[in-house]
C-alpha positions in Angstrom: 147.3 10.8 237.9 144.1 13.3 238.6 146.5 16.1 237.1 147.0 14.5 234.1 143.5 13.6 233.1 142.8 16.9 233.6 145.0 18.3 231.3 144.2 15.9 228.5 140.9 16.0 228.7 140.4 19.8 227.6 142.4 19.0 224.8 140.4 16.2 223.8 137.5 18.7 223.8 139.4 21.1 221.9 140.3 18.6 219.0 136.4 17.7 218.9 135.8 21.0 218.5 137.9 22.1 215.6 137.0 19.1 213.9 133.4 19.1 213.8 133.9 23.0 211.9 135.8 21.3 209.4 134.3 20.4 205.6 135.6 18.3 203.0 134.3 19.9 199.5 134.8 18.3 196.3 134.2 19.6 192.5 131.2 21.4 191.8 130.4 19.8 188.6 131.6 16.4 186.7 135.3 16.5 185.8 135.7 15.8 182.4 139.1 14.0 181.0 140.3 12.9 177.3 142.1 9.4 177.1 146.0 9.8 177.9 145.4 13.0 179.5 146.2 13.7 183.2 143.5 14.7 185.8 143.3 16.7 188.3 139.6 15.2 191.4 139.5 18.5 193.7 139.2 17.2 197.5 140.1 20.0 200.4 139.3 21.2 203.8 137.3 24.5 204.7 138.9 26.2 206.5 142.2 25.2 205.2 143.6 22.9 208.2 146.6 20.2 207.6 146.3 16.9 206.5 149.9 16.0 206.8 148.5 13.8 209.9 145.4 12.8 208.6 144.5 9.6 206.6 143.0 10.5 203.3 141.3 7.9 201.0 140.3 7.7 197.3 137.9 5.0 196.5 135.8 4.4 193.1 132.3 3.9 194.4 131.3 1.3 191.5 133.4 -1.1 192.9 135.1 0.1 196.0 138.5 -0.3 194.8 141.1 1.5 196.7 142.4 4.5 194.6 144.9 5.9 196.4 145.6 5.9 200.4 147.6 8.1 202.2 148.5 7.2 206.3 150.5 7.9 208.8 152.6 10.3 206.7 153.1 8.4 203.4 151.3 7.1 200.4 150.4 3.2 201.2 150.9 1.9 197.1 151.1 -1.4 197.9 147.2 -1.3 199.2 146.4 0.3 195.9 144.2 -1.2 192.9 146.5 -2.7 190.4 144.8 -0.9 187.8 146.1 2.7 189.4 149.1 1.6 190.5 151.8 4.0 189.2 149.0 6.6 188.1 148.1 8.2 191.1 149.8 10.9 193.5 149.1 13.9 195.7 150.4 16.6 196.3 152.5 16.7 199.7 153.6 20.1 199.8 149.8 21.1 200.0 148.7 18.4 202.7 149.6 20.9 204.9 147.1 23.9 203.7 144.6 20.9 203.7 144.5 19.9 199.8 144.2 16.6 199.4 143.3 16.6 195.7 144.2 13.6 193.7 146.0 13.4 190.3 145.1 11.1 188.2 147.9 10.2 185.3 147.3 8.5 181.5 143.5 8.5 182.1 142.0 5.5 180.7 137.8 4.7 179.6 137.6 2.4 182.4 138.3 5.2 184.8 134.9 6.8 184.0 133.0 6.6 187.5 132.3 8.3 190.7 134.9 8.9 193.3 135.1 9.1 196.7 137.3 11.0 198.9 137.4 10.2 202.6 139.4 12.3 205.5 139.6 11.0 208.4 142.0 12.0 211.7 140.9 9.7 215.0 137.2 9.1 215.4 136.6 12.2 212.9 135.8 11.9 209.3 134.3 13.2 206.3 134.0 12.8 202.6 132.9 14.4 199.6 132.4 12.8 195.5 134.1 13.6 192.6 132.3 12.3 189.3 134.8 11.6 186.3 134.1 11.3 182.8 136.2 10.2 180.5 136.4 10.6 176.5 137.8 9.0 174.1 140.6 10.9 172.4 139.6 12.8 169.2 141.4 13.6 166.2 140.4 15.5 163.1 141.0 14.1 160.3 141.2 15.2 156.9 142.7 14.2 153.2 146.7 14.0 152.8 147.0 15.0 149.5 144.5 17.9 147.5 140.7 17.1 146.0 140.4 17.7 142.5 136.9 18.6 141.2 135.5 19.2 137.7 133.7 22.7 137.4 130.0 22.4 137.2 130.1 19.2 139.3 129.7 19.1 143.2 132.1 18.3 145.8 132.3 16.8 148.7 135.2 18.3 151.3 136.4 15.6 153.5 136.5 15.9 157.7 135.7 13.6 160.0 136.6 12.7 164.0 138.6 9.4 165.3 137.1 8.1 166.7 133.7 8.3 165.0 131.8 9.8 168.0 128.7 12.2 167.3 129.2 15.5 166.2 125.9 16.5 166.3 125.8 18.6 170.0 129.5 20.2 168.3 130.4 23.5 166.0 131.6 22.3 162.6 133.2 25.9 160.6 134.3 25.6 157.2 136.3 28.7 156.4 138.6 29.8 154.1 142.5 29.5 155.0 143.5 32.6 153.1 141.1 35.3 154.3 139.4 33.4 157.4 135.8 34.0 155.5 133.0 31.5 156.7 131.7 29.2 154.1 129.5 27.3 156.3 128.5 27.3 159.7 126.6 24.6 161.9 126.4 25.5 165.6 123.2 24.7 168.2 122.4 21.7 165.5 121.5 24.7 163.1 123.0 25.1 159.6 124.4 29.0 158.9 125.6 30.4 155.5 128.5 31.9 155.1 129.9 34.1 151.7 127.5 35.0 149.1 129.0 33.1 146.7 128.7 30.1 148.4 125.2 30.7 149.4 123.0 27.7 149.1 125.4 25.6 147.1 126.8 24.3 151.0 125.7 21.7 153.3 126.5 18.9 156.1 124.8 15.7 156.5 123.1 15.4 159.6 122.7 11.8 160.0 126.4 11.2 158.5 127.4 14.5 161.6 126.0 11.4 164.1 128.7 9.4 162.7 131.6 12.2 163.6 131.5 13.0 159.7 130.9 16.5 159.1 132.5 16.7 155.3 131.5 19.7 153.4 129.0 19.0 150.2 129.7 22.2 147.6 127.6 21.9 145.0 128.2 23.9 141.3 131.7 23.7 141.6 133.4 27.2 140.2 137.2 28.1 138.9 137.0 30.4 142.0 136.2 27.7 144.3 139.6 26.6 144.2 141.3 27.7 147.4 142.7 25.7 151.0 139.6 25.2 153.3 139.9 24.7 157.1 137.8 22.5 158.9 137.5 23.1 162.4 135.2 20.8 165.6 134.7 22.1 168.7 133.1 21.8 171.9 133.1 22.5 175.0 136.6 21.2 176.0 138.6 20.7 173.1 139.4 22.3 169.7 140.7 21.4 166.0 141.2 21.4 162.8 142.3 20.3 159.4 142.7 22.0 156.1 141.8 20.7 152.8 143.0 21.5 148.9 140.9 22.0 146.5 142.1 22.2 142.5 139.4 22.6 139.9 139.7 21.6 136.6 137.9 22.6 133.6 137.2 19.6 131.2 139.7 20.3 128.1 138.3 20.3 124.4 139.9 18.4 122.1 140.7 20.3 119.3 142.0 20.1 115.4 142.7 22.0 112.2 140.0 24.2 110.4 140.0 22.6 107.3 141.5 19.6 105.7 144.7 18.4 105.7 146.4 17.8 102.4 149.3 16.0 101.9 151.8 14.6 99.0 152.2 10.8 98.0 155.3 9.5 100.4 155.8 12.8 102.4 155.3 12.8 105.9 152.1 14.8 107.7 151.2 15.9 110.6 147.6 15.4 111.9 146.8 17.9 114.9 144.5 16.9 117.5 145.5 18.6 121.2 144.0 19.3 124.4 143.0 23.1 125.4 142.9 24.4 128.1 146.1 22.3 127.9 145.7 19.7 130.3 148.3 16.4 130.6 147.7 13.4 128.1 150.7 11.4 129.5 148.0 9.4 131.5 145.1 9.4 129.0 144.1 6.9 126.0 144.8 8.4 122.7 143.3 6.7 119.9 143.2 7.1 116.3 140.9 5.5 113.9 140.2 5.7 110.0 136.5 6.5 110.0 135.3 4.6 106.8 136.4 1.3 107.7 137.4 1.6 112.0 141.0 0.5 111.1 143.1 1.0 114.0 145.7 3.6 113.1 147.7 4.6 116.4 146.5 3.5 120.1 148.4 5.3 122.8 147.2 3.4 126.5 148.7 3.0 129.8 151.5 5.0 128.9 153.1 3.6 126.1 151.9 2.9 122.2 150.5 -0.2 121.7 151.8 -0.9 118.6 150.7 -4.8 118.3 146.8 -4.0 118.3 147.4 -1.6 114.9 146.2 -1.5 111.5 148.7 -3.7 109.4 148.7 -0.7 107.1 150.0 2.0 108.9 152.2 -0.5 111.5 155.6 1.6 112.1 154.4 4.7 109.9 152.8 6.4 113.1 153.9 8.6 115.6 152.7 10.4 118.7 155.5 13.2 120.2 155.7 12.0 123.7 157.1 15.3 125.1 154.2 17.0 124.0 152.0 14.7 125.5 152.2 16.3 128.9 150.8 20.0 127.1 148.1 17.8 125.7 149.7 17.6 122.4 148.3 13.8 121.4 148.9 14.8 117.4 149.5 11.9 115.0 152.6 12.4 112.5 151.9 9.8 109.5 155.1 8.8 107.9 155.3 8.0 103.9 151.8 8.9 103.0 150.3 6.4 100.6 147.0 7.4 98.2 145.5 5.1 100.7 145.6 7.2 103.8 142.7 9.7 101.8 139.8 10.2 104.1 138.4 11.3 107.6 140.3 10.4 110.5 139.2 10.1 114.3 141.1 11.6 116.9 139.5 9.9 120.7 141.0 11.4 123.8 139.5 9.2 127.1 140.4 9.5 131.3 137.9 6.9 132.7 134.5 7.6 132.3 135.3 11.4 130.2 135.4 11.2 126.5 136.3 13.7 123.4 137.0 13.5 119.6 137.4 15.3 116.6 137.5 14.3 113.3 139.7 15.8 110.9 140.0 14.8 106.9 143.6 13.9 105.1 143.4 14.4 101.2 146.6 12.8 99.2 148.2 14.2 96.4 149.8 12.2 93.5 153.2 13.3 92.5 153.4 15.6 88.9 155.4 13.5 86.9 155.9 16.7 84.7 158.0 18.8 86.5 158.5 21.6 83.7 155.1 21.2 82.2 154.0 22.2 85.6 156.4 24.9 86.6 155.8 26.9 83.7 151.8 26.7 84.4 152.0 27.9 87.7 154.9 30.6 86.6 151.5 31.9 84.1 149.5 31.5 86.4 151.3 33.6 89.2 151.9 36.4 86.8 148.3 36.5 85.8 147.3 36.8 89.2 150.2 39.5 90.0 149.1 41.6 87.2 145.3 41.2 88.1 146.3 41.9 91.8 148.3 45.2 90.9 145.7 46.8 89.0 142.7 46.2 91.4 144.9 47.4 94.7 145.9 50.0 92.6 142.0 51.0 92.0 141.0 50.5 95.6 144.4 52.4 97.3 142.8 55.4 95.3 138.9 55.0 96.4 140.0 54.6 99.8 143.3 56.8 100.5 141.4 58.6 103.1 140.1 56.1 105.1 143.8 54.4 105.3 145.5 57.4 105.5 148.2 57.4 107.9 147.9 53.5 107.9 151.0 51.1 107.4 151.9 49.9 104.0 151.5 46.3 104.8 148.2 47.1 107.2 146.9 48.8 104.3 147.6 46.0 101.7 146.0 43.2 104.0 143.1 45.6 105.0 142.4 45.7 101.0 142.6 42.2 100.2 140.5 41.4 102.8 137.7 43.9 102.0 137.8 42.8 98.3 137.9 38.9 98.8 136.2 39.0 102.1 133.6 36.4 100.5 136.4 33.9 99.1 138.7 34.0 102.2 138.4 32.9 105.5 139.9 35.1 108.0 140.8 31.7 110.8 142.6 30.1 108.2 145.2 33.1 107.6 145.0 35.5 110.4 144.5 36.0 114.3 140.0 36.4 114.2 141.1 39.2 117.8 139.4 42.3 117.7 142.1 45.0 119.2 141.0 47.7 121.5 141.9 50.8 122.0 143.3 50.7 126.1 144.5 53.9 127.4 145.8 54.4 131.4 143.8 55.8 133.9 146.1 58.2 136.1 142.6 58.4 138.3 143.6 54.8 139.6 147.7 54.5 139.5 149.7 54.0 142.9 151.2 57.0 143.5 154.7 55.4 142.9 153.9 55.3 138.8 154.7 57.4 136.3 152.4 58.1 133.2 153.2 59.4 129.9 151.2 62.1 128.6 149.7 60.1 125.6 148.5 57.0 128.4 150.0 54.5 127.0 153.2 54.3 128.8 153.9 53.3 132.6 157.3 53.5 134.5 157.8 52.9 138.8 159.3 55.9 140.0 161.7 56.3 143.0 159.5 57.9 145.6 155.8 58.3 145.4 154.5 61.8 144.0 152.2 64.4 145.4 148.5 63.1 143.5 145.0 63.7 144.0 143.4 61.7 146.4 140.9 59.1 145.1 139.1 56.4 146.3 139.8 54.6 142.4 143.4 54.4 143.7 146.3 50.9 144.1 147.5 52.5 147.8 150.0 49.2 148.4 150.1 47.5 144.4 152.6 48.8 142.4 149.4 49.2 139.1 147.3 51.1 137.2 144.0 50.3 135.3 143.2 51.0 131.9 139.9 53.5 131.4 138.6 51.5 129.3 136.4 48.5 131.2 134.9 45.3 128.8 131.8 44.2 129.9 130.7 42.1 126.6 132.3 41.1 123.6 135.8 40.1 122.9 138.7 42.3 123.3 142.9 42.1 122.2 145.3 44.0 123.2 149.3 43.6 123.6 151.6 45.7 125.9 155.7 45.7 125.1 157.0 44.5 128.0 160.9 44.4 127.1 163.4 44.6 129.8 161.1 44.7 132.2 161.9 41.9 134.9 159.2 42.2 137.2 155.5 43.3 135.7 152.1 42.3 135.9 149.8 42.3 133.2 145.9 40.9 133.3 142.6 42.0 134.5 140.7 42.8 137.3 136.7 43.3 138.6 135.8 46.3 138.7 135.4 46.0 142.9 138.4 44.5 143.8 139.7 46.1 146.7 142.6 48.5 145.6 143.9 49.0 149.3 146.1 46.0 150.2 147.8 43.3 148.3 145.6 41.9 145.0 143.8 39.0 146.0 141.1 37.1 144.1 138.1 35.6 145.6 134.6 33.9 145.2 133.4 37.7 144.3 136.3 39.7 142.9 138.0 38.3 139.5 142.4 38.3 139.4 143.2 37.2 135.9 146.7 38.2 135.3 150.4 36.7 134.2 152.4 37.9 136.5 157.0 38.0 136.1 158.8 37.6 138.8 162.6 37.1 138.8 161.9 35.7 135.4 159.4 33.0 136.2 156.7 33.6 135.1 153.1 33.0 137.5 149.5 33.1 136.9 147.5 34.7 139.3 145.4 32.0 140.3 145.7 30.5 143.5 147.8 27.4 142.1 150.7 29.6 141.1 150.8 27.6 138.0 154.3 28.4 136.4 154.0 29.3 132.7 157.4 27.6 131.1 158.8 30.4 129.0 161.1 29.2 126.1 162.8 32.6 125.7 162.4 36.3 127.4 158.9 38.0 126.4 158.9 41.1 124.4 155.4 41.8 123.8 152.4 39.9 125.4 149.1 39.5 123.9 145.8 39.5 126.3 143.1 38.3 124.7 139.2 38.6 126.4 136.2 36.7 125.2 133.9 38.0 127.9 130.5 36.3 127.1 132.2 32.8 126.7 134.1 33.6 130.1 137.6 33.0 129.5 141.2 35.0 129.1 144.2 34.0 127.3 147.9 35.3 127.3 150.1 35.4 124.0 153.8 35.5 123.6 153.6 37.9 120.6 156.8 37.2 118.2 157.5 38.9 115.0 156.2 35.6 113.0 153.7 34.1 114.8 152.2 34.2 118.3 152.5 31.1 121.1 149.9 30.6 123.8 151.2 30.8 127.0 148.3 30.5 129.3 144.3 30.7 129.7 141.9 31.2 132.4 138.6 29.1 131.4 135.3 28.3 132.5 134.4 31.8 134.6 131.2 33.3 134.0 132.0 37.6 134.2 128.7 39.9 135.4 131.0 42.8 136.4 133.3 44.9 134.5 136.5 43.8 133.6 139.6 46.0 133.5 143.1 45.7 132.6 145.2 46.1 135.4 149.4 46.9 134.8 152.3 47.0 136.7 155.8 47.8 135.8 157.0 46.7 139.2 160.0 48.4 141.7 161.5 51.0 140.2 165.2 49.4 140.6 167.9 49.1 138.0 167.2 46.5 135.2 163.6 45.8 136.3 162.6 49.4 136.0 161.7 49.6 132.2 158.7 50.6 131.0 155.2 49.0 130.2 153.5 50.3 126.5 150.6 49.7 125.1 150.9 49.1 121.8 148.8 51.5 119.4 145.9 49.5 117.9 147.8 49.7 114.4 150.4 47.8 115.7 148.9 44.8 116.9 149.1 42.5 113.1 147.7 40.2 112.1 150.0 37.3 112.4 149.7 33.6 111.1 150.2 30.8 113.4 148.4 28.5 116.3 145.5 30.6 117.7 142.5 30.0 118.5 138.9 31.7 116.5 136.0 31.7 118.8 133.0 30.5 117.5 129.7 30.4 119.5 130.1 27.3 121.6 133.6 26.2 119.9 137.3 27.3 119.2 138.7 26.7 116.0 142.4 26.1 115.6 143.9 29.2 113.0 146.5 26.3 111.1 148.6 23.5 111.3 150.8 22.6 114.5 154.3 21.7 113.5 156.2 19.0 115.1 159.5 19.8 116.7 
């Protein structure tokens, strides 16, 4: 029996030993979890010594409730806490390199406290703490669907947590999706610019950023503020974001004929009234009113005419074209026109609280009873006027052959008319009030890909690029050239053959746009163009609005009133031109240039782009637009299809 004892007891020594140079360490700062998450409360021994033998303990301090326990070689779960139950575990392979860390599954709030873990092998034990907080699980949110904003007004981009927990100690960027530029920075509870062009017109809310709502306030709203913004909140731990649209609108004008309408008893008339920039109706209030006495004439509400409220007197003679509605067509066609309808005529366009009207005057016409009497007057009358117009064209084509020399017959003839009757005539009511320009191509700036003519006005995509000077002026991945001539006031029209060509790009472009990669507009650098592709037809503008083309183009018209900030495309037929699309509400400091591009050089789309020479831009009749001051005035009549 002596023998024995004195075997064991130099053990015993040697266990006492080892154990007193072992230490339990823990984390060295707070653990932090997110609800649902899984956790991971550090608990080992130094030096690394196993545990598979060992009883290890997890206990929350608050309350003493037993966490986990793990004796004699297994996990004792039916001694655990209800409320961990199921959610705990360690990890047995490394008991025995003395890690007895605990993993915590589905964190909940109500696991937020200090920790305790305990190790303990015969009389030996030895704990450390592990402090756990837990936050709530946060989302950003954002809007589903895009924010529309009025130019001129301000904005206000929506982002906010879930739950609504303080942002104020976080870093809230706004950029922009497309190039990643800042818009608006607030990091260290300090606000940071970002773009020039957004430069004082952002801001956050500080005491709404304690709510977790850290929207974007853009004040001034532009055209070239429309664009996809990201939001993204950060701290220390977790990251996200959201992206918002934005799609600015410029509030239409509602426009109308020049001059009066004039009509004959029991015929039918059409009164224009229409929307431009041509915005949807289908979802406005269209009302028409006779001005002297109020009397309801036509009431388009809620989608649908409300025929019940009208005038007695022009009950089933009135008409609005709902197809055209949608262009912002809300014209009125009046059907068997009685002396009656004589006088001025309102035309009120309303969306909620915006409001716009015209008023346009119809003067009726008595049928001439007379028929011969009347025929044989104006027969005199028209070969009166021949003869007088013969002789004084004849006396001005001599005293000014030189000036028109070279000039068209028919350029000449309206040239002359207008001269000598420019006090009687006015030029909205008959022709196109453009002033053409003279655009010629700069080879300084074309990709090397293009071909010039020698003249300028021609450009073609070659197969392979050619040997060209270098210049820093130059398109190095665009397919396009820039005129030489650059608009910096005034207004400007000019119209480019674009026949057979499936794939082109016609517009204009700031002066600084960078040349070197893909065209791209932004906050600083103007992309006005209509651009074919495939035979749709897109605007530049970040929308991609489609322009519906009735027919293939042959010649568009671009049209540049730089000091009222606006550009509009023409579909230029041999009888009249059709708008096909406008950029509006821009305000232009640099130079504008017009930009081309015949596109790939490959079978069918490989036709060229001309510029038409200034003599052969006429003067056409038909729906366009004179620019007055503050105002456009409609050229004539819309007809009704």
């Amino acid at each position: 029996m002596g023998d024995i004892s004195v075997i064991i007891l130099p053990l015993f020594c040697l266990m006492t030993t080892a154990s007193a140079d072992l230490k339990v360490l823990g984390p060295a700062r707070r653990v932090t979890a997110v609800v649902g998450d899984d956790v991971l409360l550090p608990c080992y021994l130094v030096p690394h010594t196993s545990a598979e033998n060992m009883t290890v303990t997890w206990t929350l301090n608050s309350t003493g409730a037993l966490v986990h326990l793990y004796k004699d070689g297994r996990d004792m779960s039916d001694q655990q806490d209800a409320a961990y139950r199921g959610r705990t575990a360690l990890f047995k392979e490394h008991l025995r390199t003395g890690n007895a860390s605990l993993q915590l599954h589905n964190v909940q709030i109500s696991d937020n406290g200090d920790y305790a873990c305990s190790v303990q092998i015969g009389n030996w034990s030895k704990q450390v703490s592990a402090q756990l907080t837990v936050k709530a699980k946060v989302h950003v949110l954002g809007p589903a669907y895009p924010i529309t904003a009025m130019a001129g007004k301000d904005l206000h981009l929506p982002c906010h947590l879930s739950p609504n927990i303080s942002a104020l100690d976080m870093t809230v960027t706004w950029l922009l999706r497309r190039t990643g530029a800042l818009v608006h920075l607030y990091r260290d509870g300090c606000d940071k610019g970002g773009l020039n062009a957004y430069r004082g017109r952002t801001a956050l809310l500080k005491e709404e950023l304690a709510r977790g709502n850290a929207s974007l306030k853009l004040t001034s709203v532009q055209v070239s503020d429309e664009a996809e913004y990201v939001c993204s909140i950060e701290d220390e731990h977790w990251r996200s974001n959201i992206s918002v649209q934005v799609i600015v609108k410029v509030r239409p004008n509602v426009l109308g004929p020049a001059r009066r309408v004039t009509a004959v008893v029991g015929d039918d008339v059409l009164l224009p009234c229409y929307l431009v920039p041509h915005t949807s109706a289908d979802n406005m209030t269209v009302t028409w009113t006779l001005n002297s006495t109020g009397a309801l004439v036509h009431l388009y509400k809620d989608g649908r005419d409300m025929s019940d409220q009208q005038d007695a007197a022009y009950r089933g003679r009135t008409a609005l074209f709902k197809e055209h509605l949608r262009t912002g067509n809300a014209s009125l066609q009046l059907h068997n026109v009685q002396i009656s309808d004589n006088g001025d005529y309102i035309c009120l366009i309303q969306d909620g609280p915006w409001r716009k009207q015209l008023s346009l005057q119809i003067k009726v016409n008595g049928r001439s009873t007379d028929t011969a009497h009347s025929w044989k007057a104006g027969f005199s009358f028209m070969f009166m006027l021949a003869l007088a117009l013969a002789g004084t064209l004849a006396l001005l084509l001599y005293r000014v052959r030189r000036r028109l020399k070279g000039t068209p017959f028919f350029i000449a003839i309206i040239w002359l008319l207008l001269h000598h009757f420019k006090s009687h005539i006015h030029y909205s009511d008959i022709f196109i009030c453009f002033s053409p320009v003279n655009v010629t191509l700069d080879p300084a700036t074309a990709h090397p890909q293009l071909i010039l003519s020698a003249d300028g006005k021609q450009v073609v995509s070659g197969e392979s690029p050619q040997s060209v000077s270098p210049s820093n002026h130059r398109f190095s991945t665009e397919l396009c050239v820039l005129a030489r001539e650059g608009f910096t006031h005034g207004k400007h029209y000019f119209e480019v053959l674009v026949q057979g060509n499936r794939d082109w790009i016609v517009g204009l472009i700031s002066e600084h746009i960078d040349r070197r990669g893909p065209l791209k507009a932004c906050a600083s650098d103007l992309y006005l163009a209509l651009k074919l592709r495939d035979g749709a037809c897109y605007s530049s503008e970040s929308s991609g609005a489609i322009v519906q083309l009735s027919e293939d183009i042959k010649i568009v018209g671009v049209f540049v009133d730089y000091d009222e900030g606006f550009v509009s495309f023409y579909d230029v037929k041999d009888s009249y031109i059709g708008h096909l699309y406008s950029f509006t509400g821009y305000c232009f400091t640099e130079t504008l240039f017009p930009i081309f591009s015949p596109g790939p050089g490959d079978g069918e789309r490989s036709a060229p782009l001309v510029i038409l020479p200034i003599w052969d831009v006429e003067f056409k009749p038909l729906l366009t637009y004179e620019v007055k001051s503050d105002k456009i005035r409609v050229a004539n009549f819309l007809t009704a299809k």
